[in-house]
Backbone and ligand atoms as CSV (ligand in chain L), in Angstrom:
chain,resi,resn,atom,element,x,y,z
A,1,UNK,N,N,13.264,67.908,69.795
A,1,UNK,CA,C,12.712,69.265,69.576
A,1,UNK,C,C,13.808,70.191,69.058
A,2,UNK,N,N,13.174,70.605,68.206
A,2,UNK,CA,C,14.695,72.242,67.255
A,2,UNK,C,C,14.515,73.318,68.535
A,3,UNK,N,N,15.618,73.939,68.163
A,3,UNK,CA,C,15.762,75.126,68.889
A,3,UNK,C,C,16.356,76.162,67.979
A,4,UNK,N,N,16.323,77.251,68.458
A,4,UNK,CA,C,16.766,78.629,68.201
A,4,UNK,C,C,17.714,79.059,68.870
A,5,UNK,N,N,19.157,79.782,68.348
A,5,UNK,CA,C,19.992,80.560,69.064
A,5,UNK,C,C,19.139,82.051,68.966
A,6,UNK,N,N,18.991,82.772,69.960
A,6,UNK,CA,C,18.941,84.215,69.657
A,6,UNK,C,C,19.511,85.250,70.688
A,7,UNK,N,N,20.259,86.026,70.262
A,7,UNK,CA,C,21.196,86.495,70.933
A,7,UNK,C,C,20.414,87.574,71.807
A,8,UNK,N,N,20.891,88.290,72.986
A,8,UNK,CA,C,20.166,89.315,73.811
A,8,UNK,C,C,20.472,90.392,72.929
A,9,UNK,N,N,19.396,91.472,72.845
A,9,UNK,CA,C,19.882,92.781,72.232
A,9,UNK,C,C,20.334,93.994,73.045
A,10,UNK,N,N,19.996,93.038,75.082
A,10,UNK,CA,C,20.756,93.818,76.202
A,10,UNK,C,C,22.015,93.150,76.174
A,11,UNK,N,N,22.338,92.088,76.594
A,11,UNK,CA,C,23.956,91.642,77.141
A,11,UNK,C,C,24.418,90.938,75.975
A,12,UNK,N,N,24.048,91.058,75.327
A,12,UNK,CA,C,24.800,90.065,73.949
A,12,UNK,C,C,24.835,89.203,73.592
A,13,UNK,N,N,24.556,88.426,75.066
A,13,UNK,CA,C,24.546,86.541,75.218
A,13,UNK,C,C,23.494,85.980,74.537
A,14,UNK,N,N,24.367,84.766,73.761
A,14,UNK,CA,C,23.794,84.189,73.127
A,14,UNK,C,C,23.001,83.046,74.259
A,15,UNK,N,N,20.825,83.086,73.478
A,15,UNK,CA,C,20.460,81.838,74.186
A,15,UNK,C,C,19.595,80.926,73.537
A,16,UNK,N,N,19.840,79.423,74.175
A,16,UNK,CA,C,19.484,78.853,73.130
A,16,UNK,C,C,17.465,78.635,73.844
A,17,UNK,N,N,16.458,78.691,72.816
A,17,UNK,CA,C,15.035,78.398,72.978
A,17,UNK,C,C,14.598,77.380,72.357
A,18,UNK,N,N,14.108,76.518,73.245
A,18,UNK,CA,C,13.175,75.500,72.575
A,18,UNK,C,C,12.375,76.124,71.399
A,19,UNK,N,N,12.056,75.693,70.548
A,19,UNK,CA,C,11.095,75.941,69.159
A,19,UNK,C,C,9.865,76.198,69.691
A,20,UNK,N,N,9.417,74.939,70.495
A,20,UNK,CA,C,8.169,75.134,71.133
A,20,UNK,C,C,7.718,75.827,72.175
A,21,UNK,N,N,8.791,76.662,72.698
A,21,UNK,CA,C,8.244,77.958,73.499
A,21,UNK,C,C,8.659,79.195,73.160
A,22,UNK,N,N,8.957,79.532,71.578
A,22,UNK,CA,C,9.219,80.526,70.998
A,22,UNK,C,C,8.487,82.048,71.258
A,23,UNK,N,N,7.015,81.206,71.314
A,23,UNK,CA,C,6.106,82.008,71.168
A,23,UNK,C,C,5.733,82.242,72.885
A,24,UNK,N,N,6.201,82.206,73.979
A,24,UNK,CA,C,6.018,82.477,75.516
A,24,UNK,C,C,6.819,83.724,75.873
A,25,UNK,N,N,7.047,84.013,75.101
A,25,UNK,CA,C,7.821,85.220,75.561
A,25,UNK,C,C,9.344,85.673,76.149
A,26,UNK,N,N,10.140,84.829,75.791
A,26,UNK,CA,C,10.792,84.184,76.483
A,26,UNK,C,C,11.942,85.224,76.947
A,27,UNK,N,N,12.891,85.228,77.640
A,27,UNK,CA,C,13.965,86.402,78.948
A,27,UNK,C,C,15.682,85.714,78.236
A,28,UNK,N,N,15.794,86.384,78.637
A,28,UNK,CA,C,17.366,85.950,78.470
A,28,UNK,C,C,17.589,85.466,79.501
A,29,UNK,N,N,18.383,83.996,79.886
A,29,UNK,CA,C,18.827,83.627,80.892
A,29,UNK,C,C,19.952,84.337,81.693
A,30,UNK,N,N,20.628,85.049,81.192
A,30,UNK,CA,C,21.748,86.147,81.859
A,30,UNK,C,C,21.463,87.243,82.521
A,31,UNK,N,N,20.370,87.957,81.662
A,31,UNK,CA,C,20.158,89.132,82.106
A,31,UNK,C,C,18.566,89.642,82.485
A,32,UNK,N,N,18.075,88.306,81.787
A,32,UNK,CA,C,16.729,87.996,82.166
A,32,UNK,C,C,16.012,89.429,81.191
A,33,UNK,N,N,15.919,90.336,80.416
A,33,UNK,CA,C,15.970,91.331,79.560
A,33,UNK,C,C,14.637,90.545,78.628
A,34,UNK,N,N,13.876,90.880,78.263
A,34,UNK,CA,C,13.026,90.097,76.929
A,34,UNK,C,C,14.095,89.851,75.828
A,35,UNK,N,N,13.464,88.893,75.146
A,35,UNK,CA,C,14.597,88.321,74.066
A,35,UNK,C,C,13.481,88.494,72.693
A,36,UNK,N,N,13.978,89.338,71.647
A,36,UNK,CA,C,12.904,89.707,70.429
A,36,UNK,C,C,12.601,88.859,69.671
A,37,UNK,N,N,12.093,88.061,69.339
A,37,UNK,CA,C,12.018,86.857,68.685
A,37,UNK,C,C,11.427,87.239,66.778
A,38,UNK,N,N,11.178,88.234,66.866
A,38,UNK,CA,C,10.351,88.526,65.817
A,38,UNK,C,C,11.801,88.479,64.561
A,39,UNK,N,N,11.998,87.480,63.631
A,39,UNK,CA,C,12.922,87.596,63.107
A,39,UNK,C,C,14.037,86.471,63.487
A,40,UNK,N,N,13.500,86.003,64.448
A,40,UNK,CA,C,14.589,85.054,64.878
A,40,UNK,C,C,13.667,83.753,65.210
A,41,UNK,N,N,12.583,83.804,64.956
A,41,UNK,CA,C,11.645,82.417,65.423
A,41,UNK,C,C,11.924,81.514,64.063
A,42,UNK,N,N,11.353,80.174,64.364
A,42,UNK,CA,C,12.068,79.401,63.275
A,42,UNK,C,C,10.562,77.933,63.614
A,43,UNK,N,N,10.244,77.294,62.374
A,43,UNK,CA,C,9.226,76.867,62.142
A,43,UNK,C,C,9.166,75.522,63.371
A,44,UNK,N,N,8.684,75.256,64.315
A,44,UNK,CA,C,8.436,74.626,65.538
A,44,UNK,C,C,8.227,73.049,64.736
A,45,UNK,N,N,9.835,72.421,64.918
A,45,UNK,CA,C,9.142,70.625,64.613
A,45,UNK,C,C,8.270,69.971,65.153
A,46,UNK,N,N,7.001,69.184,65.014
A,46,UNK,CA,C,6.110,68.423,65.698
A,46,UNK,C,C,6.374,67.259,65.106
A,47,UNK,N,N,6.022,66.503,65.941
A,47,UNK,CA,C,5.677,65.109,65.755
A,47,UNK,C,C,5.002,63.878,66.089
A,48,UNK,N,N,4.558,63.040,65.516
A,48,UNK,CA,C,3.884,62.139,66.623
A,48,UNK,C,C,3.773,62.008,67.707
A,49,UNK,N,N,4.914,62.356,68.909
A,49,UNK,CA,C,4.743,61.965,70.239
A,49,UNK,C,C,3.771,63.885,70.842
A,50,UNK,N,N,4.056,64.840,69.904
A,50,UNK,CA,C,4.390,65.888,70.673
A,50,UNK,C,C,3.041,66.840,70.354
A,51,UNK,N,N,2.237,66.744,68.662
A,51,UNK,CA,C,1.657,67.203,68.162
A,51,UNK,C,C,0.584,67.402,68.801
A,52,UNK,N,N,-0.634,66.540,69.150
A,52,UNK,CA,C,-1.906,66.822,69.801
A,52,UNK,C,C,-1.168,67.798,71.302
A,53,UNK,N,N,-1.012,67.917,71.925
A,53,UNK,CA,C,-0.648,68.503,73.040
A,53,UNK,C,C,-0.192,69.701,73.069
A,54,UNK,N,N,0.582,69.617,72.046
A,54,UNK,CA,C,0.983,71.345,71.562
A,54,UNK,C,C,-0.246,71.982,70.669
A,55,UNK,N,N,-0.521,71.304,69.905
A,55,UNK,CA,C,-1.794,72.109,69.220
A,55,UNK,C,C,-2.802,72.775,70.367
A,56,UNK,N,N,-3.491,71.573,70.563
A,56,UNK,CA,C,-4.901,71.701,72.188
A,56,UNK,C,C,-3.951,72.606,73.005
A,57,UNK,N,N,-2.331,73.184,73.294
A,57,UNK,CA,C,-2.157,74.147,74.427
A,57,UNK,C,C,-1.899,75.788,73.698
A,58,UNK,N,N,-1.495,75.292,72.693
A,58,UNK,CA,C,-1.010,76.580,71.843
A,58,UNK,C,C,-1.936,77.890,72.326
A,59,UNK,N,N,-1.616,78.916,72.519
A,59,UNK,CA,C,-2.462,79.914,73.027
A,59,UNK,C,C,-2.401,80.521,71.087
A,60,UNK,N,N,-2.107,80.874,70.539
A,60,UNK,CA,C,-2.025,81.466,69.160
A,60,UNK,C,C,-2.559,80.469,68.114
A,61,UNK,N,N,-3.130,80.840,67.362
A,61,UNK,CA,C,-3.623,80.051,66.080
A,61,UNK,C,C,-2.327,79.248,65.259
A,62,UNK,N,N,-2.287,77.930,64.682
A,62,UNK,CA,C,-1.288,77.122,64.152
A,62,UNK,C,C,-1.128,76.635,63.044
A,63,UNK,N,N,-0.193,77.046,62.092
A,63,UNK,CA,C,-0.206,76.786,60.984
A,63,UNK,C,C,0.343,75.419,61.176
A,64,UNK,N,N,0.513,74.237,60.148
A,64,UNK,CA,C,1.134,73.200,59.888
A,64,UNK,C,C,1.303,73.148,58.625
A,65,UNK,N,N,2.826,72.988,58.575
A,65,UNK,CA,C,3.312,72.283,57.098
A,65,UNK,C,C,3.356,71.224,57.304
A,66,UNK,N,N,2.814,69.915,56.773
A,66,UNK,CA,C,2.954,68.396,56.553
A,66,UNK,C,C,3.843,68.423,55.628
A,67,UNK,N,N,5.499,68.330,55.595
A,67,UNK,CA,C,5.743,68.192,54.190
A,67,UNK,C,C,6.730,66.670,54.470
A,68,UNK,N,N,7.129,66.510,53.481
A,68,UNK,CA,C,8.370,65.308,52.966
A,68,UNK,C,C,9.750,65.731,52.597
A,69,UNK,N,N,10.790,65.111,53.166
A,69,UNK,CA,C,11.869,65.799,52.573
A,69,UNK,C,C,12.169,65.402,51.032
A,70,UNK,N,N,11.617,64.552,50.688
A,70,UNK,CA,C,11.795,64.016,49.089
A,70,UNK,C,C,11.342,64.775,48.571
A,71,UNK,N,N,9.744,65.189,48.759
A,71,UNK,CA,C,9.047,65.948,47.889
A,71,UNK,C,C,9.374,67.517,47.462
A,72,UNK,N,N,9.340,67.826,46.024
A,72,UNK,CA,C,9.723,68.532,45.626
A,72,UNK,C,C,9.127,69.786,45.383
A,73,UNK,N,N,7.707,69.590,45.796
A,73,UNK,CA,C,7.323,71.130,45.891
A,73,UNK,C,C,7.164,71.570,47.566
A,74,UNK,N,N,7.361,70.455,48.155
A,74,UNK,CA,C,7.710,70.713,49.898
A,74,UNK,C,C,8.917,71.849,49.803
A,75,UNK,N,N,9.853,71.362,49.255
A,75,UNK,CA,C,11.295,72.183,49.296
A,75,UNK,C,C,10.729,73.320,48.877
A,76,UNK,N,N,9.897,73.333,47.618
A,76,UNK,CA,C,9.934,74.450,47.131
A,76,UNK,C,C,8.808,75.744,48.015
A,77,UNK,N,N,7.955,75.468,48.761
A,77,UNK,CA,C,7.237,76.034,49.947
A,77,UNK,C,C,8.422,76.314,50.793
A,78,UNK,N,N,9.336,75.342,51.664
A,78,UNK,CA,C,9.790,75.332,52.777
A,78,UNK,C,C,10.750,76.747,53.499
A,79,UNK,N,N,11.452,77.590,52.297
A,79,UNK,CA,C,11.677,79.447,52.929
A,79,UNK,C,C,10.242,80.153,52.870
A,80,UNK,N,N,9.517,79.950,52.594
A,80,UNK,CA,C,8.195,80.730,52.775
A,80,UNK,C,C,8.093,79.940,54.147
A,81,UNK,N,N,7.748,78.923,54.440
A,81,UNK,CA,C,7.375,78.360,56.022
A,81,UNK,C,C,7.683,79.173,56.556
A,82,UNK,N,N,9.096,78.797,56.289
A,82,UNK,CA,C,10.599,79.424,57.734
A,82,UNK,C,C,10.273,81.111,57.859
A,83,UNK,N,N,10.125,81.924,56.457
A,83,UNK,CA,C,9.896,83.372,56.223
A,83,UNK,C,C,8.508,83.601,57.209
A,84,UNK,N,N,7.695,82.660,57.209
A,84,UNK,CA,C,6.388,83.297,57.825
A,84,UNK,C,C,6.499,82.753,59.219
A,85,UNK,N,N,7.462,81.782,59.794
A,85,UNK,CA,C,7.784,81.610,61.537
A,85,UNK,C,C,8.297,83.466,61.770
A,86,UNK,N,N,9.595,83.549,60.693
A,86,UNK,CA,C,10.543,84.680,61.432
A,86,UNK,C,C,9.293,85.808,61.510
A,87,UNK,N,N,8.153,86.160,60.804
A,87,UNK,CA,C,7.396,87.150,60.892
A,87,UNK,C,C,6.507,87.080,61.659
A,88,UNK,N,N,5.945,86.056,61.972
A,88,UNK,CA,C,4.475,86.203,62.506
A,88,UNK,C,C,4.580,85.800,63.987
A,89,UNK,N,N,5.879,85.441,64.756
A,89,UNK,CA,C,5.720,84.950,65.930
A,89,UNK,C,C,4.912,85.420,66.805
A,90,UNK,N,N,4.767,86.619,66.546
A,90,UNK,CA,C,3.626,87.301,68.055
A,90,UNK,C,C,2.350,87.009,67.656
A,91,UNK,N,N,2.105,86.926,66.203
A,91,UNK,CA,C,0.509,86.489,66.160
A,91,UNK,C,C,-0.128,84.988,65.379
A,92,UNK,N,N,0.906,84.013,65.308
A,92,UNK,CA,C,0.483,83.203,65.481
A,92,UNK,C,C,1.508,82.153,65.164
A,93,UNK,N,N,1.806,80.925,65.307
A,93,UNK,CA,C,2.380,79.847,65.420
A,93,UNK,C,C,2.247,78.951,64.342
A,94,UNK,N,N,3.934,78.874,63.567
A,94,UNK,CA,C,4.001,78.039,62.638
A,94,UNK,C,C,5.045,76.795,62.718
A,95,UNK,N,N,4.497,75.582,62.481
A,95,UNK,CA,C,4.772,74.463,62.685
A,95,UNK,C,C,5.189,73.409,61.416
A,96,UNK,N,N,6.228,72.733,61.547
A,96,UNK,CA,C,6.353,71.585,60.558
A,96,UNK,C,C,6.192,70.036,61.045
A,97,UNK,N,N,5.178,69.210,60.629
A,97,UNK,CA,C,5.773,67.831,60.555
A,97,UNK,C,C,6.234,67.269,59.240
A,98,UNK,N,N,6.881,66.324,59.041
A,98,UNK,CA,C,8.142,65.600,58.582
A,98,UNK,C,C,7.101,63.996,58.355
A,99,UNK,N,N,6.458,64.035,57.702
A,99,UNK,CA,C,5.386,62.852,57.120
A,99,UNK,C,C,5.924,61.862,57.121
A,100,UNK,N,N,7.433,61.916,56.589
A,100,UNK,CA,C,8.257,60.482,56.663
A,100,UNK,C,C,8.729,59.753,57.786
A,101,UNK,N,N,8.466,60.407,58.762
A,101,UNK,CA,C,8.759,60.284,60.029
A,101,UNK,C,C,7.760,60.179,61.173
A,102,UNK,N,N,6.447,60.657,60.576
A,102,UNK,CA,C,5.952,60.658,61.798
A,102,UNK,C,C,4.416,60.278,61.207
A,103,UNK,N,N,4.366,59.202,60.779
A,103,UNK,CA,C,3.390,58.033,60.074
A,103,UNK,C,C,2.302,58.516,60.794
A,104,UNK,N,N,2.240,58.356,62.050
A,104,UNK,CA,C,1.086,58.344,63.028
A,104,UNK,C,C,-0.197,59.263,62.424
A,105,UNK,N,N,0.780,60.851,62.874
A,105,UNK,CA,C,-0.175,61.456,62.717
A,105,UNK,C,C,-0.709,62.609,61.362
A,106,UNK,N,N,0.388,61.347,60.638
A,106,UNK,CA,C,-0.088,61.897,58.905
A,106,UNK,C,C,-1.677,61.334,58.594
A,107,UNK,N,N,-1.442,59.740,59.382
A,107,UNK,CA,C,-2.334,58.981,59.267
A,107,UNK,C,C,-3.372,59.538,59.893
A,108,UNK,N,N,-3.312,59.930,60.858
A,108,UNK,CA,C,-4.479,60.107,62.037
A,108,UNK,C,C,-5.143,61.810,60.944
A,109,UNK,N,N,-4.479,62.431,60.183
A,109,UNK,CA,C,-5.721,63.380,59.486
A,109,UNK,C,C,-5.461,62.853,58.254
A,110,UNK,N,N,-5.175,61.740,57.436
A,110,UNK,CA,C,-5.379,61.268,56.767
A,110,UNK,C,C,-4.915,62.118,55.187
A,111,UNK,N,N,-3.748,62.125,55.781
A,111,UNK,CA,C,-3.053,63.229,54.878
A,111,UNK,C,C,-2.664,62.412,53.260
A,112,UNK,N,N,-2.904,62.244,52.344
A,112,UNK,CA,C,-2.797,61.749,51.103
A,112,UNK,C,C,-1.334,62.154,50.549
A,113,UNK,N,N,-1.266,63.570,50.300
A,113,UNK,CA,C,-0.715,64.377,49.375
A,113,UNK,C,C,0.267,65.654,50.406
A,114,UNK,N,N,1.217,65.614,50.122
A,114,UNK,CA,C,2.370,66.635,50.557
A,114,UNK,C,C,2.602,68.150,49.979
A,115,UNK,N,N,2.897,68.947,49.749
A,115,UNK,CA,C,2.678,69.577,51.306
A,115,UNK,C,C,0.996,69.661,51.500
A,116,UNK,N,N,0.661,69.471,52.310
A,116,UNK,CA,C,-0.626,69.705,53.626
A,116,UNK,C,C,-0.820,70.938,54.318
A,117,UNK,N,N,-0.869,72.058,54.416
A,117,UNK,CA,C,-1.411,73.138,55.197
A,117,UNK,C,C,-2.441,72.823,56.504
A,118,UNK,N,N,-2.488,72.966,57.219
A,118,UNK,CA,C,-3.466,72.637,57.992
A,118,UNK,C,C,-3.584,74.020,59.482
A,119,UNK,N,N,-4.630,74.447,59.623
A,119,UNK,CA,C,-4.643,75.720,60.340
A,119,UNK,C,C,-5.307,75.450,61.913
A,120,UNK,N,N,-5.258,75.623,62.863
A,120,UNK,CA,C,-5.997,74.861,64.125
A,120,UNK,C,C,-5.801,76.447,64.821
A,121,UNK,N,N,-7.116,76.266,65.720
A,121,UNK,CA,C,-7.669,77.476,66.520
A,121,UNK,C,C,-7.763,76.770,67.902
A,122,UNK,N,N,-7.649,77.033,68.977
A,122,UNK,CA,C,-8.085,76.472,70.058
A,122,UNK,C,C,-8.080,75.083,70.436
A,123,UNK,N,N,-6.862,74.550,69.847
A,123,UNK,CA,C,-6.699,72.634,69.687
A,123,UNK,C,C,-7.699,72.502,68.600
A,124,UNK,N,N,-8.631,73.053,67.606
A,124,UNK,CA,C,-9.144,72.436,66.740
A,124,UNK,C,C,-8.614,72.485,65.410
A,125,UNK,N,N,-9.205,71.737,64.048
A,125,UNK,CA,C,-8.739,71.839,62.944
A,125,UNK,C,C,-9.709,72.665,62.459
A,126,UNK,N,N,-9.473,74.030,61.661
A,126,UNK,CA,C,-10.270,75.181,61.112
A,126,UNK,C,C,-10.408,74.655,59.420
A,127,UNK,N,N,-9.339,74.294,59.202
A,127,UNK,CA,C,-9.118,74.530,57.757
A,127,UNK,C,C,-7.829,73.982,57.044
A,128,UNK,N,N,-8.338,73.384,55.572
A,128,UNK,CA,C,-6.250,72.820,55.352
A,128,UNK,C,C,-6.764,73.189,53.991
A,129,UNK,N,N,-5.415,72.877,53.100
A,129,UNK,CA,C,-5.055,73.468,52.139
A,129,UNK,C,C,-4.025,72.258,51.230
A,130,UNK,N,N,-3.714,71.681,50.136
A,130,UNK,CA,C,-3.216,70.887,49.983
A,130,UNK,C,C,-2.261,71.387,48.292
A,131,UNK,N,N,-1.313,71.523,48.204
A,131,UNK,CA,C,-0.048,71.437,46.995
A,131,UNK,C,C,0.201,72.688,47.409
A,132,UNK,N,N,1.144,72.851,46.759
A,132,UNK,CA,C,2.193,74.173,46.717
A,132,UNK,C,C,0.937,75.515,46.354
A,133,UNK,N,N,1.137,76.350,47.643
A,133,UNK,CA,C,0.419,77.319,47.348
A,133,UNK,C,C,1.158,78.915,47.304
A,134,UNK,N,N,0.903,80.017,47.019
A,134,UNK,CA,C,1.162,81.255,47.406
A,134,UNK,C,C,1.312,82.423,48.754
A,135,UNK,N,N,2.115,82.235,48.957
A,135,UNK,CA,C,2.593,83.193,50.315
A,135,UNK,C,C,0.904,83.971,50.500
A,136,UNK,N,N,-0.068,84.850,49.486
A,136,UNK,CA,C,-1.094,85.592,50.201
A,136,UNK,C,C,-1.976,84.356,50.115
A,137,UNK,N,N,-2.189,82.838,49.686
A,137,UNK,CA,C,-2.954,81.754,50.560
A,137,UNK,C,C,-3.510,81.476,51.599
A,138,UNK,N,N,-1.959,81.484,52.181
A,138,UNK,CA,C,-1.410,81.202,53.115
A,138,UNK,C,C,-1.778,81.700,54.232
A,139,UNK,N,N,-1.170,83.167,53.830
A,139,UNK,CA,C,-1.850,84.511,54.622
A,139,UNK,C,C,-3.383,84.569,55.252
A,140,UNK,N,N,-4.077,84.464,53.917
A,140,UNK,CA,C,-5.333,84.717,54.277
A,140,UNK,C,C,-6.432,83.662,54.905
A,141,UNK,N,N,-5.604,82.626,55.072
A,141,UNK,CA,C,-6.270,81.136,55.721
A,141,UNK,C,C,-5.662,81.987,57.150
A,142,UNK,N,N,-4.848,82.005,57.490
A,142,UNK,CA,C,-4.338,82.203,58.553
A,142,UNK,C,C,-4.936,83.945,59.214
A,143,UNK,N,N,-4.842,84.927,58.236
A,143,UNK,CA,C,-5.685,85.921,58.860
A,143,UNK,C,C,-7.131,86.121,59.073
A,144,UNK,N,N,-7.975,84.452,58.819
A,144,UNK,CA,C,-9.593,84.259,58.538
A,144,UNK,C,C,-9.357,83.380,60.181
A,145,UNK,N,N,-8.185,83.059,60.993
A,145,UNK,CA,C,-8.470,82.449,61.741
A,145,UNK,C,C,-9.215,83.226,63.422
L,1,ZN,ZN,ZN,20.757,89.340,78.144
């Protein structure tokens, strides 16, 4: 699982957050202070072992990038991903799997083609989206959720 450094904006201390509890609200371990995440969240790796479980608990709606590190319009999406984790953490949850890596559950939605969008509400699948799309796409799949 990735993590995040984000520093307190009370005691200074730097702390490190799981990816996948970015979005819980999380305290500074020092000073226990809320820690702002908005700007500092960073796109939550999933993967085969981890994906169904985090989706079905996620309290916030979930974006997924399916991308490839080969693929070349993956790269070319992948600062828009990361740009829309650092923004949207309070209202909803953005996620990457890594297709080359995690066969399973490329297979299991039967993912063809890279990058993949895929949007989930309440552990379900709402809606996907497939090639390199536009930041207001994106947006508006995600603000229809
Ligand atoms: Zn602190």
């Amino acid at each position: 699982m990735n993590t995040v450094i984000v520093p307190c904006s009370s005691c200074g201390k730097k702390n490190r957050i799981p990816a996948n509890k970015q979005h819980l609200h999380p305290h500074c371990g020092h000073c226990k202070a809320p820690l702002k995440m908005t700007n500092q969240a960073v796109p939550v790796e999933l993967g085969d072992r981890d994906f169904h479980d985090f989706v079905k608990q996620a309290p916030l709606p979930v974006m997924v990038d399916f991308f490839s590190p080969t693929c070349g319009p993956c790269r070319t999406m992948s600062p828009l991903v990361d740009a829309m984790a650092r923004e949207h953490i309070n209202k909803c949850i953005i996620a990457k799997v890594d297709t080359s890596k995690n066969q399973q559950i490329a297979l299991f939605f039967a993912i063809r083609g890279v990058p993949t969008f895929m949007f989930f509400k309440n552990g379900s699948l709402i809606d996907q989206i497939s090639g390199a799309v536009g930041r207001n796409v994106l947006e508006q799949k995600l603000g229809s959720l």
